[in-house]
Structure formats: structure tokens, C-alpha cells
C-alpha positions in Angstrom: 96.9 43.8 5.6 100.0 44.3 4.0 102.5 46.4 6.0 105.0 48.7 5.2 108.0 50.1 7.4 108.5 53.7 8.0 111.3 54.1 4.8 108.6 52.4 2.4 105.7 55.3 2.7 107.4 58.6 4.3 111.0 59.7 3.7 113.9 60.2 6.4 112.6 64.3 6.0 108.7 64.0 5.8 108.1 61.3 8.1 108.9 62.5 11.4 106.4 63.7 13.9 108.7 67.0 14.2 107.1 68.1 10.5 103.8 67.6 11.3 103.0 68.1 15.1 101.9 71.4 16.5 105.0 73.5 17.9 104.8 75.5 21.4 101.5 74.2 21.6 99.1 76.3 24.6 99.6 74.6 28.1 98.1 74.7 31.7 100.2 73.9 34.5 99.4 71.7 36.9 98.0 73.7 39.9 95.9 75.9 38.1 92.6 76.2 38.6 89.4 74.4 37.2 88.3 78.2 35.9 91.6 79.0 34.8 91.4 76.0 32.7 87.9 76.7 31.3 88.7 80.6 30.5 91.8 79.5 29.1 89.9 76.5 26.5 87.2 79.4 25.6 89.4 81.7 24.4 91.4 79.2 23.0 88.5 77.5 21.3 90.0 74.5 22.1 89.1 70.9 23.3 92.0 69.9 25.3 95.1 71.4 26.9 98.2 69.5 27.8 98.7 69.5 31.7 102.6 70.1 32.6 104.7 70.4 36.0 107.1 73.4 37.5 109.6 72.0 34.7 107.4 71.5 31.2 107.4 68.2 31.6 103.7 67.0 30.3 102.2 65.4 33.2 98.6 64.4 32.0 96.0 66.2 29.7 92.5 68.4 30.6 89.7 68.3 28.1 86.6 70.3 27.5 84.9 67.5 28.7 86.3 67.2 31.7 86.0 70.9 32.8 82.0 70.2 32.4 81.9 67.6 35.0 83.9 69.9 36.9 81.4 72.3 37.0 78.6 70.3 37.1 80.2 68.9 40.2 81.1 72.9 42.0 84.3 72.2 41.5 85.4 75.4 39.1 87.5 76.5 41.9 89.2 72.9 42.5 92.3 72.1 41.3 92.9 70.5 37.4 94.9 67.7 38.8 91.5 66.4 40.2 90.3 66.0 36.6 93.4 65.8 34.2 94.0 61.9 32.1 97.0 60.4 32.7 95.9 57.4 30.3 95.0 58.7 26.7 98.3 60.4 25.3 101.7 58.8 25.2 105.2 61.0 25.5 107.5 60.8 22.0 110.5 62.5 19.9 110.3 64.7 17.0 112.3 62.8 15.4 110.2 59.5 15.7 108.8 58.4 12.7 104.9 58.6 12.7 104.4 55.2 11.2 106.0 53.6 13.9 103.5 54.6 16.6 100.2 55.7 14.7 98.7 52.5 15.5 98.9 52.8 19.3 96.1 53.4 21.5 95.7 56.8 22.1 94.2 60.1 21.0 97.0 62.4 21.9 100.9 62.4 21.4 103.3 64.5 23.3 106.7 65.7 21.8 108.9 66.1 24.4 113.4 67.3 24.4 116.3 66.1 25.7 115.3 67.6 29.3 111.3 65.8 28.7 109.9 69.1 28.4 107.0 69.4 26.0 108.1 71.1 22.5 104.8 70.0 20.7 101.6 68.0 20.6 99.9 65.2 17.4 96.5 64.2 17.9 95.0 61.7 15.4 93.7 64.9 13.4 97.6 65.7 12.3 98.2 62.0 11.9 95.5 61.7 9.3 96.5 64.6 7.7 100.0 63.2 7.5 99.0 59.5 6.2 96.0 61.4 4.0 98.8 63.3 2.1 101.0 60.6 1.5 98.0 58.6 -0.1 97.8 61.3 -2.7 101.1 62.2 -3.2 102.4 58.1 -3.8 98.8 57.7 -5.5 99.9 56.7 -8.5 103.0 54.0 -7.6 102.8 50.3 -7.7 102.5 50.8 -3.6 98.3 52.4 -3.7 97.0 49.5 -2.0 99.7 49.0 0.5 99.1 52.8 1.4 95.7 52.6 1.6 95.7 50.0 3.9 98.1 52.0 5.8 95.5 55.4 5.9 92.6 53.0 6.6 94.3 50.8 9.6 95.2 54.0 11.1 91.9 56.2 11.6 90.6 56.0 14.7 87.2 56.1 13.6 85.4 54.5 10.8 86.4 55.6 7.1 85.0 54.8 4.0 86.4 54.9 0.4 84.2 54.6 -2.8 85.0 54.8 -6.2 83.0 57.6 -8.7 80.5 55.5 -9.1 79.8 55.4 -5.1 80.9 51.8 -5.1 82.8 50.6 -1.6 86.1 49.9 -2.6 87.8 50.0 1.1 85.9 49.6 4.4 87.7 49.8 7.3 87.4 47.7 10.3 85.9 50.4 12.5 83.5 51.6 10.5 82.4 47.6 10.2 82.1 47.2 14.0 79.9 50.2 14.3 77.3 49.4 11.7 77.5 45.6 12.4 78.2 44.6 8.4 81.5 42.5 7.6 84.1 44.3 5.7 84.0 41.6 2.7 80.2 42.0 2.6 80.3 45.6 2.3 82.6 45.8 -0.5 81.5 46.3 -3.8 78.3 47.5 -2.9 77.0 50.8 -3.4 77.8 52.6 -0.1 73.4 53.8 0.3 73.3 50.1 0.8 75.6 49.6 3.7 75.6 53.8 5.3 72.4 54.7 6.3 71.4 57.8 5.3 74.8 59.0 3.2 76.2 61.6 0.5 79.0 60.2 0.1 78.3 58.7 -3.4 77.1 62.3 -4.3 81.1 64.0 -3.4 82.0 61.2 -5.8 80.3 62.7 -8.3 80.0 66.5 -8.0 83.8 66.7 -6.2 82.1 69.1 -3.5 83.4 68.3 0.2 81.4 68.5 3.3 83.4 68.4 6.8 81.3 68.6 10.1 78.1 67.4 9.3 75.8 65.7 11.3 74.4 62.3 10.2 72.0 59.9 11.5 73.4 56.4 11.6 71.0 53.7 13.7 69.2 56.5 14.9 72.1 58.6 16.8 73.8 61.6 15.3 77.3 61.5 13.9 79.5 63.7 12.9 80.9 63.1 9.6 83.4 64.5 6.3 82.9 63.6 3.1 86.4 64.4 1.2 86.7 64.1 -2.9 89.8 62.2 -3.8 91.2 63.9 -6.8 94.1 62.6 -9.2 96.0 64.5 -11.8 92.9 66.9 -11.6 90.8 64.1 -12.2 87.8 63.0 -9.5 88.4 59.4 -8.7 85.9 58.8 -5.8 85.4 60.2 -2.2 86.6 58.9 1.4 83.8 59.5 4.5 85.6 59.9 7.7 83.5 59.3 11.2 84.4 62.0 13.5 82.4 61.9 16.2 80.9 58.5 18.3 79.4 60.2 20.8 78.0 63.6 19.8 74.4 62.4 22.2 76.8 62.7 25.3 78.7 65.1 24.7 74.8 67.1 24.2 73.5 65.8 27.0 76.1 66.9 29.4 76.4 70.2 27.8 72.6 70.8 28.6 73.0 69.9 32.2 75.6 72.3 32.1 73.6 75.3 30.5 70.5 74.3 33.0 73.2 74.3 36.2 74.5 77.9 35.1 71.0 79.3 34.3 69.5 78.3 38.2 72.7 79.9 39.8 72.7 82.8 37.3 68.9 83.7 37.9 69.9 86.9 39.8 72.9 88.6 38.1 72.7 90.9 35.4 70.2 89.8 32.4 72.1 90.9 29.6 75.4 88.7 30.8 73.4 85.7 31.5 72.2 83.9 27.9 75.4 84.9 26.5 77.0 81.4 26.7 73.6 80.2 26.4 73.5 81.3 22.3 77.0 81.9 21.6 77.8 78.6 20.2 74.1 77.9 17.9 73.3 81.4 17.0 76.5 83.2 16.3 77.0 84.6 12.7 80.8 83.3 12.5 79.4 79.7 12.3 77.5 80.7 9.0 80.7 82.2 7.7 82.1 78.8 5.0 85.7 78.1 4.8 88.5 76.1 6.2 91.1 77.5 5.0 94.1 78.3 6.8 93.8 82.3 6.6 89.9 82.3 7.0 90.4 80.0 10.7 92.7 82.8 11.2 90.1 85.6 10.8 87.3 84.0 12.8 89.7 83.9 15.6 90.7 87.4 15.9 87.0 87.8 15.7 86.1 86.0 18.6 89.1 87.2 20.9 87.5 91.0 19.6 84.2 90.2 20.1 85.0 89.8 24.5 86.5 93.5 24.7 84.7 96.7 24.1 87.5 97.9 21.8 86.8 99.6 18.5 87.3 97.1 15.4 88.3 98.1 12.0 87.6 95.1 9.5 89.1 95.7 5.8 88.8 93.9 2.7 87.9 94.2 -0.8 83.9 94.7 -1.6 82.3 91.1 -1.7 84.5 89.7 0.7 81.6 89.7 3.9 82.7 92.6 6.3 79.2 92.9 7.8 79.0 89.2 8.6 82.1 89.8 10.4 81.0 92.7 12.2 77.7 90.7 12.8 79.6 87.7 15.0 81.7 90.8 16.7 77.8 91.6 18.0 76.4 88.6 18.8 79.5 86.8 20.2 79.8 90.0 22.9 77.4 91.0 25.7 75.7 93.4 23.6 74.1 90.7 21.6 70.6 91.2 23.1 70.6 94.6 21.7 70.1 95.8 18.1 72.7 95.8 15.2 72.4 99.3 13.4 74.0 99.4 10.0 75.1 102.5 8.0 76.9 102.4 4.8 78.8 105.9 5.3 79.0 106.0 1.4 74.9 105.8 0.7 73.9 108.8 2.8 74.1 112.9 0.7 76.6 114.5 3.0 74.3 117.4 3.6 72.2 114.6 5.4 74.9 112.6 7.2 74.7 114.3 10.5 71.5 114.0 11.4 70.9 110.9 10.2 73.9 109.5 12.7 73.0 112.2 15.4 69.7 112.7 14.9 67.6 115.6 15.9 65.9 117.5 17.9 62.5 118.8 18.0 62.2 122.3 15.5 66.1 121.9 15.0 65.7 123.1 10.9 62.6 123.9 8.9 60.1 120.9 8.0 62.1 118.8 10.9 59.7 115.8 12.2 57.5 117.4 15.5 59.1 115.9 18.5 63.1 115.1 16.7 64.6 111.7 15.3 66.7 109.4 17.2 70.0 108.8 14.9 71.4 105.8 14.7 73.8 106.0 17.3 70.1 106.5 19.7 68.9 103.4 18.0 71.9 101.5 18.7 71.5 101.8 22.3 72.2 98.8 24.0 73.6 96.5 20.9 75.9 97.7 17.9 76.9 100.4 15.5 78.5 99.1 12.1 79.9 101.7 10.0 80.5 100.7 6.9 82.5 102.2 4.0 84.1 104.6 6.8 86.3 105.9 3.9 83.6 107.8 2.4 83.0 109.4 5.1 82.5 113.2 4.9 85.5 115.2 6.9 83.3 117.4 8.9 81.6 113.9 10.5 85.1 112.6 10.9 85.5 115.3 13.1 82.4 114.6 15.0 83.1 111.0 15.1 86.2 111.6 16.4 85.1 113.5 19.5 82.1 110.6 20.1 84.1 107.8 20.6 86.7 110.0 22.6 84.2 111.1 25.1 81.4 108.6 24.8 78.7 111.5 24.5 77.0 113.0 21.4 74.7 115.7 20.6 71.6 115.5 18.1 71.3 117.9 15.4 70.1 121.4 17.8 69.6 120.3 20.7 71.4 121.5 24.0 71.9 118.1 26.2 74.3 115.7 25.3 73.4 111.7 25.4 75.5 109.0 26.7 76.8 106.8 24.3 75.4 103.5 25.1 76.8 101.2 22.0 79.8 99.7 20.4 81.8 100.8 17.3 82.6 98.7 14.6 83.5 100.1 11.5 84.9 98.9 8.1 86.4 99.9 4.6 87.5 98.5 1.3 90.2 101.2 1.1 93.4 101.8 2.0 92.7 104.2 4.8 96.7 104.5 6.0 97.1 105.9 2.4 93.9 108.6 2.3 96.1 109.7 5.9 99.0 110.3 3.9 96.8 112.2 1.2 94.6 114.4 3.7 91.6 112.5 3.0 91.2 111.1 6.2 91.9 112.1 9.8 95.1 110.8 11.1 93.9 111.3 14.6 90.1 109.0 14.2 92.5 106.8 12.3 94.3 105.2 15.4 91.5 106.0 17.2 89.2 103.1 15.1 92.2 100.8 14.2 92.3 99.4 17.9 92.5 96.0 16.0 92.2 95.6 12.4 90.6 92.4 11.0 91.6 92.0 7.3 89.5 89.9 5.2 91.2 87.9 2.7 89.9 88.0 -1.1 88.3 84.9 -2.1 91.3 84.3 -4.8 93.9 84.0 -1.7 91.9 81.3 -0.4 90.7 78.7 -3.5 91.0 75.9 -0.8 87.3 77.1 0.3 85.6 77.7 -3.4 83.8 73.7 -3.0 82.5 74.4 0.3 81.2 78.0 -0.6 79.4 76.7 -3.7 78.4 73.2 -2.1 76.5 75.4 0.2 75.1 78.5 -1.7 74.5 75.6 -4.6 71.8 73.5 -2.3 70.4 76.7 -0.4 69.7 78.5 -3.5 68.2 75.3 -5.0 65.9 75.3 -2.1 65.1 79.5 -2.1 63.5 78.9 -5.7 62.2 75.7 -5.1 64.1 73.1 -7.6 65.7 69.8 -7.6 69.1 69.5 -6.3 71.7 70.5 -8.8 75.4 69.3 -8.9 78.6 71.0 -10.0 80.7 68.5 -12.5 84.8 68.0 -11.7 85.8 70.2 -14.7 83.4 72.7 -13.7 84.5 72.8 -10.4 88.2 73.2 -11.7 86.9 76.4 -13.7 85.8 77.8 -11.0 88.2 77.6 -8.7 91.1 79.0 -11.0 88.7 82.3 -11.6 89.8 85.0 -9.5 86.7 86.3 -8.5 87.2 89.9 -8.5 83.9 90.4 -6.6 84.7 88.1 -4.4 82.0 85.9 -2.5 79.5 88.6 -3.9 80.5 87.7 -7.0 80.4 84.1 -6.5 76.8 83.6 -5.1 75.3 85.8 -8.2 77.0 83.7 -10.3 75.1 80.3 -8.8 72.0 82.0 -8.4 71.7 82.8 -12.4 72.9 79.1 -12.8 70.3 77.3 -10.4 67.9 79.1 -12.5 69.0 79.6 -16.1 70.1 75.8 -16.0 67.7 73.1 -16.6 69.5 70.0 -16.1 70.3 68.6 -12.7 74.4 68.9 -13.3 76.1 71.9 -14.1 78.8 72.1 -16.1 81.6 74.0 -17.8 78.9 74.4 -21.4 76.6 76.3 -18.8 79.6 78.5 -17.0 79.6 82.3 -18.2 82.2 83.1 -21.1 84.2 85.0 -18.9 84.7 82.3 -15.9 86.0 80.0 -18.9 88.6 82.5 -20.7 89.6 83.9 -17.4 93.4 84.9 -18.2 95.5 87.1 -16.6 96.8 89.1 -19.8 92.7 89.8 -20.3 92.4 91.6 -16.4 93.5 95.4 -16.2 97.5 95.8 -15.9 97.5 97.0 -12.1 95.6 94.1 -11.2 97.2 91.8 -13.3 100.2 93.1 -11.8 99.1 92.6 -8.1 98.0 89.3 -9.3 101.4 88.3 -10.5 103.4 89.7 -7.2 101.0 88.3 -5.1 101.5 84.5 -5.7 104.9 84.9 -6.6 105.6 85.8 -3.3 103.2 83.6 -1.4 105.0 80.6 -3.7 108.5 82.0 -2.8 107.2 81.8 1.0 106.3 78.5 0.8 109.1 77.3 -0.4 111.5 78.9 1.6 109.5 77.8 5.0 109.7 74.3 3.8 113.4 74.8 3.1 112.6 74.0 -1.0 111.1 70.7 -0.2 108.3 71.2 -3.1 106.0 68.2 -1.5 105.7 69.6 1.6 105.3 73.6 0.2 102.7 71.7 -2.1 100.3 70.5 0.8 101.0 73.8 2.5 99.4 75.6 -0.2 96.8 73.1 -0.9 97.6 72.2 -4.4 99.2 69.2 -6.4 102.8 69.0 -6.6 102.3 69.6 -10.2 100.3 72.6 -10.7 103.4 74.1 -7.9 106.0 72.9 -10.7 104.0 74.8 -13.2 103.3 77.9 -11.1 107.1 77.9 -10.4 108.6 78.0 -13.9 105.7 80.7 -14.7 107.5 83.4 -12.3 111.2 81.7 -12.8 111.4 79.8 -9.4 112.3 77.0 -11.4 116.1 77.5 -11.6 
């Protein structure tokens, strides 16, 4: 291999661990608890916390692992110091350059100050990223091999580069020991010759990414990403990354786990007990596609909501998926077992809102059904209310509403006795509902009495980073839903789609690729087959006020960017997952350019 110092591949600024590691990172000290430590990882969603002393000084490192064992051991109530690792992560500077230490073994780094107390934490995910970007960005200089060598030495698990025509070009040694075949023997062969059971020659082709899935290799499951490499806009191949070695352990202890909790469980309440039991399989959020930095964001909020009982307000434009939102809110929370009612507040005649919601009682008008109609906050008993559209909403039910959720008791439509309000609230609206306050449209007072927490869902067009994976996915389930061969989604294609802004959102987007799976004959689609109007999407054709919003919108998340990253365009460039020429060009379009 050939090597390369720290100056050769990342600059004096880039190249420190400082720009890349994970700031004020979560800890656990020391003499907390085994159950402080789990609680704390669960609502974390994380795998590991780093362990520190009186002082923040980082004195080992607990994983999600670990904390199993613990329990399966009866030790929850045991001190972390009994089951922290002292041996997998090594104590640096900021300031140290990542190329001098990447190749040491261990899985986590520690950044610590002057006084050794931790100011942030690198685990080989960061130092990928960091090497991974570096590739692409010095892509085209005399020094591509060199910094390919550089990417491949460092993974920690086994990686895979082909070119477009799914021909091995690098192989690295990891990926060699694990599958048994000789580096030199497995290059220049087509990689379905030397992976078992691969796609990766398929992202080569059709530019569509897939992170997290599960492959068999040798008969155990793996867990794998299949990342497009892309050049001046151009697909140039695909790079498979081996996350996982040992997802059968990690299953197996997690099912001895779930058993354990179950036998000790069998006598407290029924609908608290399967709720760890289905929260990580069954839950909506995992059906929710994306990456991207603002939609990790959202599934977040949603899952910190989801453990409370308080009222959620979810906004976003139409398309955007508010009821799958609201959907994870039920089944991540205890009232999962029950049902999920839905009402869309703007479907219902206003004359018939209230007993619809309420319900009624037995003779309460004339031609009312013998014996009355539960409503839908009857039928909700138990699970989940989802009220969607809020905004349309008719001010006399605001009213009602208002006095529901204040005193957890509602009335159907003539009777005399009131019913207990056995369900939670979500709610939701594509409107500006702090503005309708200001016009007398909508109560001010059931305003802050919904918007406990508001979870905004961002418009597909803020987030083009998860276009791909959304069409990857609705591409090969729609293919199966009417039953014809897989189709593919061509580079230039891709490109066109992903520079449309989607005004319907992900609504929007999986109409479009059902009309294409089944208007399109051939087995690829591309941009001849695209509708008109994806191709000559311009901004000057959209309506001025949302050309406008358009305009002001990325401008300022551009300005942002570049201000964050103190005008280093590289680095504002990977931030906002783009080349650092289509930034240049976005740049001198609003007159950042000066």
C-alpha cells in the first residue's frame, strides 16, 4: 500500500478530529446504576455511552451490549463499573490529525482538554465519513489510488469497490479474510462471483443506495450499505461496506433477554408488558425512509413523545406523512394494544361533526340509530385519537374540544352522563395555525392547549439527500404490488428527480412511480419516460409566492452553511450533501459569490 502522511490527504483545517468528532457527546458517570444506564441508552437510542469519573475524565465505555448481560445476570441494580470496557477506545486531542491514528485498534476515540476531561467522542462511523469525503472530494487528482488505499486500509469491516460495470476494482483485506478469497483473485471479477448473494453491481448501475440491510453471506446474516460513487454528476461504480459481523449474537442475546423479562413480567399490568416486546420490529417510524439529517431529527422527537401522555401537534405540508408520524407516536407508547382512530376534521359536513366525534345517544334527534353511536373518541378507548387537518375544524367543536382534553370527560350528542376519556390526542395540520390565532379562525386558548410539542415535518425538497432511498424502496415494492420484473432508475434520471421540488411531497413522489412501474415497459427507467413537467421543472415556471419561498429558503440555508463552517465551502459542501460545485453554482445564483 502506498501511504500518505496527514498533510498529503486532509489539510491543517479539515483534518483534525475537532471537525469531525461529536461535541458534548451524552455521558454516564461512573457510579450510576445498571438501570440508569439502560433508561438513559433507550431514550438515547444509542449503543454506547462513554463512562466518566467525579472530574469528566473518561474512565471506560458501557454498551448496549453490555447492559443485556447485565440484566440477564439480575444485575440492573449493580453498579456500571462492573460492566464498563476499559480496552476498546483510546483517549486523544482535537487537534490530532485523524490520519495519524485511524489505523489503531479500536472502535471508539475519546477527545479529551487540557484538564483530560471529555469534550467529544469518533467512532469508526465519523472516521469513515471523514476518509469517505476526502475520496470524493480529491477524486479526481493524480493521488485516487493513494486515497483509496487510504479509505480501504481504514474500515474496520470489509468494503468493496466496483466499477459500473460491477467489476471488483478494490477489495479490502477484511472483507478477504471473511469470505476466505485472496484479494488478487477477487479483483477483476464481477463481484456475484466472489459476494454471495449481492446488489452491489445493481447500485452501480441504477445509482440507488441501500444502508442497513441484511444479507446472507456463508449462511449468517450481515448487515450491509451499498453506497453509489458519483463524479462530476456522473455514476462511476458503488462501494459495499460490512457493518455488522455478528448480527446472530447480538439476536440471540436479545431473545434471552425478551424471554427473561416476559417470565418476571407475567403478573404486572398486560398492556405495559409486550411493549418492549414490539417496539423495535413493529413500530411505524422504522417504515418511515430517510437518513437525512432533519428527518433523524424528527423520528427522535417522535420517540421521546411517544413515552409521555402529552398532546402532540405534527405540522407539515400535505404529502409530507403526518399520519405515519402520528402512527409510531401510537405504537411506540403503551397504548399500542389499543386501536388507532383517524378523523380528517376537514372531510366531515359541520352539521355532522359532533356526533360523529361525540357520538350519540339513544332518541337524541329524529331517525337517530335505536340504542346511540359510540363517536370516535368511544372507539378510541384504550389506543389513539389522530385528528387530522385540525385547522378545518368547525369553531363550535373547537370549543368542545377544548373542554375534552381539559377535563378528560365528554358527553355524546343528548345524553345526560358524561364518559371518561380513555385515549390520547394527537392532532395535525398543514396550516399555519399561530396565524388563523392571529386572524380569529382558530381558538388561541385549544391552541397551547394541543401544541404541548410540535413535530414539524420537513417537505421532501428540504431533504433531496433521501429522494434515492424513497424511490429505491417505493420502485421495488410497487414492482412487486402489480406483479412485474424489477425496474431500475438510470443516473440522469435519478438526477431529474432529485432537482424537482416535489410540491406534493412524498405523495407526489410515489404516484409518480406507480404510473411509471406501469406505463413503462422496459426494465430501466429513464429521463425519455419522466413526465414533462419533472424535466422542465424551473423555478420562473412555479407560482411567484412559491417561487419566492423557494428562493429565500435555500439562500438562507446556503448562507447558514457557510457561516457555521466559517466559509470553508468543502466542508459547508458535505454538510449540505452536495458537490462542491453545484454549492459554487447555487452561490453565484443568490450573490454569495462575492
Amino acid at each position: 500500500m502506498l501511504q500518505m502522511n496527514s498533510q498529503e490527504l486532509l489539510n491543517e483545517e479539515n483534518g483534525q478530529a475537532g471537525n469531525w468528532m461529536r461535541r458534548n457527546p451524552e455521558i454516564i458517570y461512573l457510579n450510576e446504576t445498571v438501570k440508569a444506564a439502560a433508561a438513559l441508552l433507550h431514550n438515547l437510542a444509542a449503543d454506547f455511552l462513554p463512562v466518566v469519573g467525579e472530574s469528566m475524565n473518561p474512565v471506560g465505555i458501557i454498551t448496549s451490549k453490555a447492559i443485556l448481560k447485565a440484566y440477564l445476570d439480575g444485575e440492573n441494580e449493580a453498579s456500571i463499573a462492573n460492566y464498563i470496557s476499559q480496552e476498546d477506545f483510546s483517549i486523544i486531542r482535537a487537534d490530532e490529525f485523524i490520519i495519524d491514528f485511524y489505523k489503531m485498534p479500536y472502535t471508539y476515540f475519546f477527545a479529551v482538554n487540557e484538564k483530560q476531561q471529555l469534550t467529544g467522542v469518533l467512532t469508526r462511523k465519523e472516521i469513515q465519513q471523514c476518509l469517505s469525503f476526502y475520496m470524493n472530494e480529491l477524486s479526481q487528482t493524480s493521488h485516487t489510488a493513494e486515497i483509496l488505499d487510504v479509505i480501504l486500509e481504514s474500515a474496520y469491516e470489509g468494503v468493496a469497490v466496483v466499477n459500473q460495470e460491477g467489476i471488483i476494482i478494490e477489495f479490502n483485506e477484511a472483507y478477504s479474510r471473511f469470505t476466505g478469497i485472496d484479494q488478487k483473485d477477487a479483483v477483476g471479477r464481477p463481484v456475484q462471483e466472489i459476494i454471495e448473494n449481492t446488489n452491489l453491481h445493481h447500485t452501480a448501475r441504477n445509482g440507488m443506495p441501500e444502508r442497513g440491510v441484511i444479507q446472507y453471506i456463508q449462511g449468517q446474516p450481515m448487515v450491509v450499505h451499498r453506497i453509489p460513487i458519483w463524479r462530476e454528476e456522473k455514476l462511476v461504480g458503488a462501494i459495499g461496506m460490512l457493518i455488522f459481523e455478528g448480527v446472530t449474537e447480538l439476536y440471540q442475546i436479545y431473545d434471552r433477554f425478551l424471554e427473561k423479562t416476559m417470565q418476571t413480567a407475567v403478573n404486572k399490568d398486560r398492556v405495559k408488558q409486550p411493549l418492549q416486546e414490539n417496539r423495535i420490529e413493529h413500530a411505524s417510524i422504522e417504515k418511515i425512509k430517510g437518513s437525512s439529517e432533519q428527518i433523524t431529527d424528527v423520528k427522535r422527537i417522535t420517540r421521546k413523545v411517544a413515552k409521555t401522555d402529552a398532546t402532540a401537534l405534527i405540522t407539515g405540508e400535505s404529502g409530507t406523512g403526518k399520519e405515519m408520524f402520528a402512527k409510531s407516536i401510537h405504537e411506540l407508547s403503551y397504548y399500542q394494544h389499543g386501536p388507532f382512530i383517524s378523523v380528517n376534521c376537514g372531510a366531515i359536513p359541520e352539521q355532522l361533526f359532533e356526533s360523529e366525534v361525540f357520538g350519540y345517544a339513544d332518541g337524541a334527534f329524529t331517525g337517530a340509530r335505536k340504542g346511540g353511536k359510540p363517536g370516535k373518541l368511544a372507539l378510541a378507548k384504550g389506543g389513539t385519537l389522530f385528528l387530522d387537518e385540525i385547522g378545518e375544524m368547525p369553531e363550535m367543536m373547537q370549543t368542545k374540544l377544548l373542554r375534552v382534553l381539559q377535563e378528560k370527560e365528554f358527553e355524546r350528542v343528548g345524553a345526560v352522563q358524561k364518559e371518561k376519556l380513555e385515549a390520547r390526542i394527537v392532532v395535525a395540520t398543514n396550516q399555519n395555525l399561530l396565524e388563523m390565532v392571529r386572524e380569529g379562525t382558530f381558538r388561541e386558548d385549544l391552541y397551547y392547549r394541543i401544541n404541548v410539542i410540535e413535530i414539524p415535518i420537513p417537505p421532501l425538497r428540504e431533504r433531496p439527500k433521501d429522494i434515492p432511498v424513497l424511490i429505491s424502496h417505493y420502485l421495488s415494492s410497487l414492482c412487486k404490488k402489480y406483479d412485474v420484473p424489477d425496474k431500475e432508475v438510470t443516473p440522469e434520471a435519478m438526477a431529474v428527480f432529485m432537482n424537482y421540488a416535489w410540491y406534493g411531497n412524498i405523495r407526489e413522489l410515489i404516484n409518480t412511480m406507480e404510473k411509471l412501474v406501469i406505463l413503462v415497459e422496459s426494465d430501466t427507467i429513464d429521463v425519455d419516460h419522466l413526465p414533462n413537467y419533472l424535466k422542465r421543472f424551473d423555478l420562473l415556471e412555479t407560482p411567484y409566492v412559491f417561487q419566492r419561498e423557494v428562493k429565500n429558503k435555500e439562500k438562507e440555508v446556503l448562507m447558514k452553511a457557510l457561516e457555521e463552517n466559517r466559509g470553508n465551502k468543502s466542508k459547508a459542501a458535505k454538510e449540505l450533501g452536495m458537490h462542491r460545485t453545484t454549492l459554487y453554482k447555487k452561490m453565484k445564483k443568490h450573490g454569495l459569490d462575492k
